[in-house]
ROSE-4610 file (N, C-alpha, C; in Angstrom, 1 decimal, always signed):
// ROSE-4610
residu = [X/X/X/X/X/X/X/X/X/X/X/X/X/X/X/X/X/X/X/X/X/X/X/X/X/X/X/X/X/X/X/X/X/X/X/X/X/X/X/X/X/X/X/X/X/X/X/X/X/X/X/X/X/X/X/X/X/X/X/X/X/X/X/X/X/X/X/X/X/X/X/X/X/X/X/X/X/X/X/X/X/X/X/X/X/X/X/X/X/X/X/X/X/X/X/X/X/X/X/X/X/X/X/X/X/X/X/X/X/X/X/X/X/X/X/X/X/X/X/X/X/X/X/X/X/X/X/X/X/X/X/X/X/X/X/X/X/X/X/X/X/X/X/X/X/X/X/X/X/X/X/X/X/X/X/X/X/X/X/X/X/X/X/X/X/X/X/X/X/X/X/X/X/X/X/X/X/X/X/X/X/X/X/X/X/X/X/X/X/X/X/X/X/X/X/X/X/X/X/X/X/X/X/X/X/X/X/X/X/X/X/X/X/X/X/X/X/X/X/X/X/X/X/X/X/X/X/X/X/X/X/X/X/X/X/X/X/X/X/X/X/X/X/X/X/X/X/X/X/X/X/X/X/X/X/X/X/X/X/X/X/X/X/X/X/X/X/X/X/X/X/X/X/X/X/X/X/X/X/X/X/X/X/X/X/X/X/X/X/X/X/X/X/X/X/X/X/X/X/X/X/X/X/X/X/X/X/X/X/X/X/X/X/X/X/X/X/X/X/X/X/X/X/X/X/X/X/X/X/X/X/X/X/X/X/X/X/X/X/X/X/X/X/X/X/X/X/X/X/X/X/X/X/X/X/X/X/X/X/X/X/X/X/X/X/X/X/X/X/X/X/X/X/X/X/X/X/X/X/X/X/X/X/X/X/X/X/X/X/X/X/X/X/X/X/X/X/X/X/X/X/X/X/X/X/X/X/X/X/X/X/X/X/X/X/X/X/X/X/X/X/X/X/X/X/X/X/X/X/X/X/X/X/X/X/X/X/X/X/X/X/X/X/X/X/X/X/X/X/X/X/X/X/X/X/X/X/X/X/X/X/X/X/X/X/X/X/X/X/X/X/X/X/X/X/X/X/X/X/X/X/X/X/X/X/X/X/X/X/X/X/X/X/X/X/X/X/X/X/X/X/X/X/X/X/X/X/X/X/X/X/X/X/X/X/X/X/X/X/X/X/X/X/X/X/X/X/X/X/X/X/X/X/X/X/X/X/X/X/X/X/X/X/X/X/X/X/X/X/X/X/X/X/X/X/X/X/X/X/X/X/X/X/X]
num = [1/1/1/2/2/2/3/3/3/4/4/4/5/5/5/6/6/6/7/7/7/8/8/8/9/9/9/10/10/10/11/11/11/12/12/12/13/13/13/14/14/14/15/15/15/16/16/16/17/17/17/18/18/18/19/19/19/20/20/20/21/21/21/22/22/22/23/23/23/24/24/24/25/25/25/26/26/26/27/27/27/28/28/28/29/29/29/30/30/30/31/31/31/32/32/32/33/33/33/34/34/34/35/35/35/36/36/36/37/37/37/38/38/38/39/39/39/40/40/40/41/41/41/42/42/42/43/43/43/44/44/44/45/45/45/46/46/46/47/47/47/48/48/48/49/49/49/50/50/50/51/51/51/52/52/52/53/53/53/54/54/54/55/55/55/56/56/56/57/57/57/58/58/58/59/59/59/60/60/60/61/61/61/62/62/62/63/63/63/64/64/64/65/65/65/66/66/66/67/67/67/68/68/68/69/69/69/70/70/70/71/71/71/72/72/72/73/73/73/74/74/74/75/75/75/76/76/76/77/77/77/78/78/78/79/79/79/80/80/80/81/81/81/82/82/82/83/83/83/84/84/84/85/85/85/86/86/86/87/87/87/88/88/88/89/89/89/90/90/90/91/91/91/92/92/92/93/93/93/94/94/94/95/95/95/96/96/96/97/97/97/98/98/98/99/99/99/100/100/100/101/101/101/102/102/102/103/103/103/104/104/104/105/105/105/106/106/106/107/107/107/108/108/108/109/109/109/110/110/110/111/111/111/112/112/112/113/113/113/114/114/114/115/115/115/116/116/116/117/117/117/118/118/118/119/119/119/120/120/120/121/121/121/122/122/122/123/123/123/124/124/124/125/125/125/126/126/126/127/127/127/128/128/128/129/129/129/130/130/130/131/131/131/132/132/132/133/133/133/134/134/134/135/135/135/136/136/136/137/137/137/138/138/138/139/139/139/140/140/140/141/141/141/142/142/142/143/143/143/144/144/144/145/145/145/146/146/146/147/147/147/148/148/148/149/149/149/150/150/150/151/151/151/152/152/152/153/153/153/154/154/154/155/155/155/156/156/156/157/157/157/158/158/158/159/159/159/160/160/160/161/161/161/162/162/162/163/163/163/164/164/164/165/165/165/166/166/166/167/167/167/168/168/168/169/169/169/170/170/170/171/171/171/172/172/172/173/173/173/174/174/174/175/175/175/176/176/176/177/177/177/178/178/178/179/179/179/180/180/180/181/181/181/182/182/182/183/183/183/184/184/184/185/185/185/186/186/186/187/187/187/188/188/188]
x = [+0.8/+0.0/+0.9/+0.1/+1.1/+0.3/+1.0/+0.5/+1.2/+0.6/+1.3/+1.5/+2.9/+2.9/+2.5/+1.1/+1.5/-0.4/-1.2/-2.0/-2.9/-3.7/-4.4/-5.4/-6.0/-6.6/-7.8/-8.1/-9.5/-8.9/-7.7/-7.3/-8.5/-9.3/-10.1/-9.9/-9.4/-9.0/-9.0/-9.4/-9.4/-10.8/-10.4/-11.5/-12.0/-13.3/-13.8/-14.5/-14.7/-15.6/-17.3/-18.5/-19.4/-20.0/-20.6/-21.9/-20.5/-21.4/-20.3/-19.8/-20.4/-19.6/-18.4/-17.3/-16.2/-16.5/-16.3/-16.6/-15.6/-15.0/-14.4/-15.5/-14.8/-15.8/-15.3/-15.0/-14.2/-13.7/-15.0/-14.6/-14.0/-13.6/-13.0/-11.8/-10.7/-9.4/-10.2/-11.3/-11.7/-12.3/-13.1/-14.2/-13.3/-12.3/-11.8/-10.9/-10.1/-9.9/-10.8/-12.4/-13.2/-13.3/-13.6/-14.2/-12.9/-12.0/-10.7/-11.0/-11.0/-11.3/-12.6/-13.3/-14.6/-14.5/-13.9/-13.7/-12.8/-11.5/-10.7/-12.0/-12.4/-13.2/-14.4/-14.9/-16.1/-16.0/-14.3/-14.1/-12.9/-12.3/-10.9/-10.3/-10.8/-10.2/-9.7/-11.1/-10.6/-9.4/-8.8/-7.0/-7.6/-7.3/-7.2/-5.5/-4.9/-3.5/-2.9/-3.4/-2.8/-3.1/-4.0/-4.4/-3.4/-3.5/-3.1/-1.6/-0.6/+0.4/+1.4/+0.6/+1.2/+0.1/-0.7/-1.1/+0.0/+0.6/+1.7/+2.3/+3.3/+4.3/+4.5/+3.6/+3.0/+3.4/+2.4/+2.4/+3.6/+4.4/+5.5/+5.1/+3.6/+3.7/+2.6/+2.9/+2.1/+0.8/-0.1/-1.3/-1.8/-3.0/-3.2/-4.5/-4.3/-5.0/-6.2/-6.8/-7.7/-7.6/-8.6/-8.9/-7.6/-7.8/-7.5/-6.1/-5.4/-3.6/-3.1/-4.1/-4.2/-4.2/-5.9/-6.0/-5.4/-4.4/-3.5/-2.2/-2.1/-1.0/-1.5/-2.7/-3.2/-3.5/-3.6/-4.3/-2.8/-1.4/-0.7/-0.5/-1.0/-1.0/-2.0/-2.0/-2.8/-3.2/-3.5/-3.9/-4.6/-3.9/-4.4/-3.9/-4.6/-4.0/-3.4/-2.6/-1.7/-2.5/-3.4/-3.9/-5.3/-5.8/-7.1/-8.5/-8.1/-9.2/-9.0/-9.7/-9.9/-8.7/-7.8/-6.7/-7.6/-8.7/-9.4/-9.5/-9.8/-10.4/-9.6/-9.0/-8.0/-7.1/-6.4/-4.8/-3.4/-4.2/-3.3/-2.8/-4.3/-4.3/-3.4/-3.0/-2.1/-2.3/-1.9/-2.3/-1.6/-1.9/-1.4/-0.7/+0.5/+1.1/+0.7/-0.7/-1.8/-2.1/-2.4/-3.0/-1.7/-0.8/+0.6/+0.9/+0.6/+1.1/+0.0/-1.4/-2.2/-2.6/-1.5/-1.4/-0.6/+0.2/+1.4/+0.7/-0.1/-0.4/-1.3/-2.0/-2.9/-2.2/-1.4/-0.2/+0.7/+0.9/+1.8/+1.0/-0.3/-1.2/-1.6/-1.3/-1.5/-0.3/+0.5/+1.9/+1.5/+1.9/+1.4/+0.9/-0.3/-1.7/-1.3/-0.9/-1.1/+0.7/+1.7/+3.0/+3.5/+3.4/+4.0/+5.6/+6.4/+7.7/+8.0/+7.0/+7.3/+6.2/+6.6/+5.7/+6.3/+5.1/+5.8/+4.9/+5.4/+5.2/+5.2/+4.2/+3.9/+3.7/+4.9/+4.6/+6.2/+7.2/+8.3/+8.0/+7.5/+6.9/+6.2/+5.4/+5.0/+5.9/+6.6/+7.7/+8.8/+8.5/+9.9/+9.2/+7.5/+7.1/+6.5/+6.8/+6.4/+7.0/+7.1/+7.4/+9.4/+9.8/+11.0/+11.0/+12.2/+12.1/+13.5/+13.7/+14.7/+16.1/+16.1/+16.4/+16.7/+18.5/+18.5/+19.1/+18.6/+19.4/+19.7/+18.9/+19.3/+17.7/+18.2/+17.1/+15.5/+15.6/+14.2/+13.9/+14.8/+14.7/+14.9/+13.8/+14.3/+12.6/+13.1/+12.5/+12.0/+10.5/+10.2/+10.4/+10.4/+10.8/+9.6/+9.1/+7.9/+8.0/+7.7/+8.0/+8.5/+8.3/+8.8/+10.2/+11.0/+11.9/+12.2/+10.3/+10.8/+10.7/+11.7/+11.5/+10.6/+9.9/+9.0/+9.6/+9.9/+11.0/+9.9/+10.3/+9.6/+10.6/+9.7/+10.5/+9.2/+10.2/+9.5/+9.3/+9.0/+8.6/+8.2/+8.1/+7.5/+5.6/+4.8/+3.3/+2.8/+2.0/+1.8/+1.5/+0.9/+0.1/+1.3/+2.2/+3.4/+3.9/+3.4/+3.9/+5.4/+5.6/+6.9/+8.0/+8.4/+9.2/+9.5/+8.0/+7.3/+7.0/+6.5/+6.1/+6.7/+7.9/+8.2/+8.2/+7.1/+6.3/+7.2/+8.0/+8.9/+10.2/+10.7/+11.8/+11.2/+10.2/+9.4/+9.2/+8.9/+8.6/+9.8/+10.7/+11.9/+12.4/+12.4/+12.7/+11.8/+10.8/+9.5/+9.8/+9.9/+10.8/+12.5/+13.4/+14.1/+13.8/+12.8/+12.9/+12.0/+11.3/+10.6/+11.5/+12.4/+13.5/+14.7/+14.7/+16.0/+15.3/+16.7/+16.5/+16.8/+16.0/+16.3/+16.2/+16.9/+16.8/+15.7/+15.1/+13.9/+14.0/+15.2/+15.1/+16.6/+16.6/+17.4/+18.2]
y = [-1.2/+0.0/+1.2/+2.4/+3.9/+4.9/+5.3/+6.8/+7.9/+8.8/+9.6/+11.2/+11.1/+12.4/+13.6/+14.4/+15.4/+15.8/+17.0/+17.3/+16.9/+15.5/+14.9/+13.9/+14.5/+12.8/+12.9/+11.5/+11.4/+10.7/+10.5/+9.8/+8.2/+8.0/+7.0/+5.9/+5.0/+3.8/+2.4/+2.0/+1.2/+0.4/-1.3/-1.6/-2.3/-2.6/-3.5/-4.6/-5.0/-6.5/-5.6/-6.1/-5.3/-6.8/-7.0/-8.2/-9.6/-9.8/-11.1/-10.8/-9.8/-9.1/-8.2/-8.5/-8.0/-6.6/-5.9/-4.6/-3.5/-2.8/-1.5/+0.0/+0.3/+1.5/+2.7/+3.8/+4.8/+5.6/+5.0/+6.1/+5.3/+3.9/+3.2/+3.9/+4.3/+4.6/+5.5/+6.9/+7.9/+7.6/+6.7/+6.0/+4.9/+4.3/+3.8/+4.4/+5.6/+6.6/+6.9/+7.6/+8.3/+7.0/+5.6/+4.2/+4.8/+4.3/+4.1/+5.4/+7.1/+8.1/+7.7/+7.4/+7.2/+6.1/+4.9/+3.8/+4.4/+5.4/+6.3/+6.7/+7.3/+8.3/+7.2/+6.2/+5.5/+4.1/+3.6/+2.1/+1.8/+2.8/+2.8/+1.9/+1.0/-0.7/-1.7/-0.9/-2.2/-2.0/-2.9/-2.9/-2.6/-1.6/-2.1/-1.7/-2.9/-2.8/-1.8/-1.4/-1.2/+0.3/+1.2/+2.2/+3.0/+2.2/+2.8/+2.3/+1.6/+1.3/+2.8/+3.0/+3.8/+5.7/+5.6/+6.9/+6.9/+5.9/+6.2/+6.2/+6.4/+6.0/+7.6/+7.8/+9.5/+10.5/+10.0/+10.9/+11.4/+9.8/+9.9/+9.9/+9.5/+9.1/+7.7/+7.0/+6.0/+5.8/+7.0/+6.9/+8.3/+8.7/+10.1/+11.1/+12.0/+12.6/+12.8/+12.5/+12.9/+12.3/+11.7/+11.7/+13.0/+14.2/+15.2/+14.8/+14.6/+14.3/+13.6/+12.6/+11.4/+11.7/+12.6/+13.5/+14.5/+15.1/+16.4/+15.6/+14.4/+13.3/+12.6/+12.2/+11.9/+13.0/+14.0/+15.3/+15.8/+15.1/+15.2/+14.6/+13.3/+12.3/+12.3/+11.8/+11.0/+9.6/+8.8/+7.8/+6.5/+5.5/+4.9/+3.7/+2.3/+1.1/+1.2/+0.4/-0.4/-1.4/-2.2/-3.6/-2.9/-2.5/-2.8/-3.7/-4.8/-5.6/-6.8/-7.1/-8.0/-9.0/-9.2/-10.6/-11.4/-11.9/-12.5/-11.9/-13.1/-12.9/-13.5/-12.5/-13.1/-12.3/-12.6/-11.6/-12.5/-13.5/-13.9/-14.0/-13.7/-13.3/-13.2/-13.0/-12.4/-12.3/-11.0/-10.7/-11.2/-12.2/-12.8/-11.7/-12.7/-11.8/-11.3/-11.6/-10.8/-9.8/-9.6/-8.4/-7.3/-7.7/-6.9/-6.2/-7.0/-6.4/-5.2/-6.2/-4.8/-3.4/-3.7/-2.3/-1.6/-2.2/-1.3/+0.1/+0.3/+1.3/+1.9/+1.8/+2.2/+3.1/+2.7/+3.5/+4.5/+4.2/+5.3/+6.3/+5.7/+7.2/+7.6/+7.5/+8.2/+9.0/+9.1/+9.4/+10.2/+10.4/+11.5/+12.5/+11.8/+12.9/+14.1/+13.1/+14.2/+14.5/+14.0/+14.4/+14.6/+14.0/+14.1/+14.3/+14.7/+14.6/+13.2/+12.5/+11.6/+11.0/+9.3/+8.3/+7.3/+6.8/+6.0/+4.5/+3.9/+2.3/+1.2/+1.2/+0.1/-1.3/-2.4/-3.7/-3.4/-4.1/-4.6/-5.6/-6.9/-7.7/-6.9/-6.2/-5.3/-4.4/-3.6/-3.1/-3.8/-5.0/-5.6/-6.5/-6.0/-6.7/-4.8/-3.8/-2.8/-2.4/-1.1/-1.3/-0.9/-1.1/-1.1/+0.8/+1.1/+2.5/+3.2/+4.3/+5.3/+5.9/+6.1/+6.2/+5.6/+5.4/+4.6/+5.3/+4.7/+5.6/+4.7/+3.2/+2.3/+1.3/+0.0/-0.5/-0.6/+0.7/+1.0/+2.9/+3.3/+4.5/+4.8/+4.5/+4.4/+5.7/+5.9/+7.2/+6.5/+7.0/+6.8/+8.1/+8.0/+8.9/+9.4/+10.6/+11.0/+11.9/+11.5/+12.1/+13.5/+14.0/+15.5/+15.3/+14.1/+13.9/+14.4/+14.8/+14.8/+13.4/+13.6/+12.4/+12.4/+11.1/+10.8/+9.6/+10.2/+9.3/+8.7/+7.5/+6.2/+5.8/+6.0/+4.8/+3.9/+3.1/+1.7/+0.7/+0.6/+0.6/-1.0/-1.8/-2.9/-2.2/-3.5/-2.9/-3.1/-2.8/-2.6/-3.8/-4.7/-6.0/-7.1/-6.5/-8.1/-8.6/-9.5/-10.7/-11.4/-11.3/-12.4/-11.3/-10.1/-8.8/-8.0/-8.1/-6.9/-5.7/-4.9/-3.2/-2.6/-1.9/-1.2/+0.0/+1.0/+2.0/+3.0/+2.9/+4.0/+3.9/+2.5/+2.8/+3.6/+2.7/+3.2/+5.0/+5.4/+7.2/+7.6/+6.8/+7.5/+8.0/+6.4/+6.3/+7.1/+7.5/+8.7/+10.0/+10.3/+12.0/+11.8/+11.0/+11.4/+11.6/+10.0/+10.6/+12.2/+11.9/+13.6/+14.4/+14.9/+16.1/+15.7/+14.8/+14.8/+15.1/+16.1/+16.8/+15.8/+15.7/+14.8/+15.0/+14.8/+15.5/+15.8/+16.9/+16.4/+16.4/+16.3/+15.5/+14.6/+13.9/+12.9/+13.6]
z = [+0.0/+0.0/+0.0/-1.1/-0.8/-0.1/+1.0/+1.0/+0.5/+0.0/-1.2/-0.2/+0.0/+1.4/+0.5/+0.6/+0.1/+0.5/+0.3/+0.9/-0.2/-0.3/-1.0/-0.6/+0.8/+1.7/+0.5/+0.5/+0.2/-1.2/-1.9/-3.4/-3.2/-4.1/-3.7/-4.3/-4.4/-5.4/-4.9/-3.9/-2.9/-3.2/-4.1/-3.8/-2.3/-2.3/-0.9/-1.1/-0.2/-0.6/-0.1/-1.1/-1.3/-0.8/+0.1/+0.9/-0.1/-1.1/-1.5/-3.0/-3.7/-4.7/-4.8/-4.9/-5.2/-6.2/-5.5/-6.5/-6.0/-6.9/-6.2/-5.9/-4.9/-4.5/-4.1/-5.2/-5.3/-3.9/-2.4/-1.6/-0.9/-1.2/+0.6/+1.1/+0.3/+1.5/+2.4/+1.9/+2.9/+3.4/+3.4/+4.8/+5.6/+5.0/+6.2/+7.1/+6.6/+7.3/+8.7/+7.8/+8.7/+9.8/+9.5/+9.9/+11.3/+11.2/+11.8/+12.9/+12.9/+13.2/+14.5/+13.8/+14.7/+15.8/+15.4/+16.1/+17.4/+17.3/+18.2/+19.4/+18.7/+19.7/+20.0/+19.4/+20.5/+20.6/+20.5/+20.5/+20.1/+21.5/+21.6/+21.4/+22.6/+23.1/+21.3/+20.1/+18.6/+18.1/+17.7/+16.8/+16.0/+14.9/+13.8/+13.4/+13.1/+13.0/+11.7/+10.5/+10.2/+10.2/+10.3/+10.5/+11.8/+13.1/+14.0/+14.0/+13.1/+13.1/+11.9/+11.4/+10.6/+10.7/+11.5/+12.2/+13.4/+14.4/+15.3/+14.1/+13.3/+12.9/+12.1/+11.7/+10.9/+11.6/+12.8/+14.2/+14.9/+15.0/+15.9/+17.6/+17.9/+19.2/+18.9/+20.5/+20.8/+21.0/+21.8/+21.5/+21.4/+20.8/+20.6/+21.9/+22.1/+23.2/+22.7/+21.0/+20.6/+19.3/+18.3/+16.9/+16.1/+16.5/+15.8/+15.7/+16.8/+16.2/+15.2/+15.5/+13.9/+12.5/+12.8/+11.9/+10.8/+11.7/+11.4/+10.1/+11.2/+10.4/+9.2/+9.0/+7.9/+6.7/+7.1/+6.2/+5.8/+6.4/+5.2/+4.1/+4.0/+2.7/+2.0/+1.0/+0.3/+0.3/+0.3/+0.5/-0.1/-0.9/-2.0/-1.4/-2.2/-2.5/-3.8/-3.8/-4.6/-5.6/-4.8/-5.6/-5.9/-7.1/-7.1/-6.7/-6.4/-6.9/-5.1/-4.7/-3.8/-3.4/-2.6/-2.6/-2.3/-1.4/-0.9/+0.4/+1.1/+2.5/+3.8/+4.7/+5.6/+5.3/+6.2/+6.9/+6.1/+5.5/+4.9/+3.5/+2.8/+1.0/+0.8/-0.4/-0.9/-2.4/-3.5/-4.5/-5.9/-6.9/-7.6/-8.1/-9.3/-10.3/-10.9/-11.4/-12.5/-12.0/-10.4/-9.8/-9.6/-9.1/-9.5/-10.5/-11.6/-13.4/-13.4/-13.0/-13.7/-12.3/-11.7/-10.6/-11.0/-11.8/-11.7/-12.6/-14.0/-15.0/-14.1/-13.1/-11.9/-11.3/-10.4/-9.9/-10.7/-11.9/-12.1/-13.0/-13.4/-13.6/-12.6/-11.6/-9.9/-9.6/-9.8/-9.1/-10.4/-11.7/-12.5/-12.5/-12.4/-11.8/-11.1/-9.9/-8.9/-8.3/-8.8/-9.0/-7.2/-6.4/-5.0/-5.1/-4.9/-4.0/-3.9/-2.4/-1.8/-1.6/-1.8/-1.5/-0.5/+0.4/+1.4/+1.0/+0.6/+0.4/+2.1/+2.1/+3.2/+2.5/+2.4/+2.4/+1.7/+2.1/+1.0/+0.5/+0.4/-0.4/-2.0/-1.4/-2.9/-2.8/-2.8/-3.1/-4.1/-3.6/-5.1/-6.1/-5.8/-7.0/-8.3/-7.6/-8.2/-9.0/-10.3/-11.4/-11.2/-12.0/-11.9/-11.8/-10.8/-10.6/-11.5/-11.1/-12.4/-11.7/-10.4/-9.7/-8.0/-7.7/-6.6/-5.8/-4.3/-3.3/-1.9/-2.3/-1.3/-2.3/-0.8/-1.4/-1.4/-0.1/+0.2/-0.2/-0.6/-1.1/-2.7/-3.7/-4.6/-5.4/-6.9/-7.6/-9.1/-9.1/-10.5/-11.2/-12.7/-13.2/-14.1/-13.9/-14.9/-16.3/-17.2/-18.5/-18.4/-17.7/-17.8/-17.3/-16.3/-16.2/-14.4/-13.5/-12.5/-12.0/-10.9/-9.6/-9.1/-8.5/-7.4/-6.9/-5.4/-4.1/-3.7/-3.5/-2.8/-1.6/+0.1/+1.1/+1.2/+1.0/+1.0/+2.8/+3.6/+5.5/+5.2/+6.1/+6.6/+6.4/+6.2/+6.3/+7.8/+8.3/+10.1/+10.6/+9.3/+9.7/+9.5/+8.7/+9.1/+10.0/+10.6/+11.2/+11.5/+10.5/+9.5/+10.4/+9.5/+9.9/+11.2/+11.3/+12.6/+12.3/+13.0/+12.6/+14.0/+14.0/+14.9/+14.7/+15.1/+14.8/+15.1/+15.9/+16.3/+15.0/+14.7/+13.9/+12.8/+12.6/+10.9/+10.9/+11.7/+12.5/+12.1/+12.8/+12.5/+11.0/+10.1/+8.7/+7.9/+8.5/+7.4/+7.8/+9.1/+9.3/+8.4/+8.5/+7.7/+6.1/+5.5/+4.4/+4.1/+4.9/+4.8/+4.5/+5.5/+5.6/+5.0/+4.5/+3.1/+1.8/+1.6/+0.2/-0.9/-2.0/-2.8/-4.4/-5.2/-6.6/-7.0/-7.7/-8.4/-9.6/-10.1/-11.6/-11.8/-12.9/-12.9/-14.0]
């Protein structure tokens, strides 16, 4: 998954599972945002792992005094999936190579569009199945290149929900303030 740092909440591309039809539904990243927001303020005690793993991680604290801190942190990104279309059902899916190939022209008419600076990639698993980039700066800091010949910097983080890895919300905080505050070419 990308969130796209730059003042864009609400990018909608995220499909959901619809009763038992698989259908995409242009608003899910912003309603699960708001979903996540509301659940803070009247149902503190629910995980949802990957929301409150990378809102601490945004944020840079452990829990928030209020929805709004979260908030302020999210209303710097944008906010999209990666996969279009359903992996299935469970924490364990996972999105074939067909769903891969055809994310990739999804994604980079997104990064286009709307031309961010910086993208932060949650999952390295999809990170080294994403499209080959133009620029390198490590193996989790790397740059597509858009026809006009600017850069768009990618850090690539652990996703909140891996298991395998771990999500340590504080290193990951750390690695997103620096790539924030490093200067980085914007053209190749």
């Amino acid at each position: 998954m990308a969130a796209l740092i730059r003042r864009y909440v609400g990018i909608n591309l995220r499909p959901v599972v619809d009763r038992k039809v698989h259908k995409p539904q242009r608003k899910h990243p912003e309603n699960s945002l708001r979903w996540f927001f509301e659940d803070l303020r009247t149902q503190p005690q629910r995980h949802q792992r990957y929301f409150t793993g990378m809102s601490r991680a945004l944020c840079g604290c452990e829990s928030f005094a209020d929805d709004e801190q979260a908030k302020k942190a999210w209303d710097e990104c944008a906010y999209t999936i990666y996969i279009q279309r359903t992996v299935g059902l469970g924490a364990r899916s996972r999105p074939t190579s067909e769903q891969f190939k055809n994310a990739e022209e999804n994604f980079l008419a997104l990064i286009k569009k709307l031309r961010p600076s910086k993208v932060i990639v949650t999952g390295k698993t999809m990170w080294k199945k994403m499209p080959p980039t133009s620029a390198y700066r490590g193996d989790n800091v790397q740059a597509y290149k858009l026809s006009d010949g600017t850069l768009v910097w990618c850090l690539a983080v652990p996703h909140p929900s891996n298991s395998t890895e771990g999500f340590n919300w504080k290193k990951v905080s750390q690695s997103i303030r620096r790539f924030r505050s490093v200067k980085l070419p914007r053209r190749n």
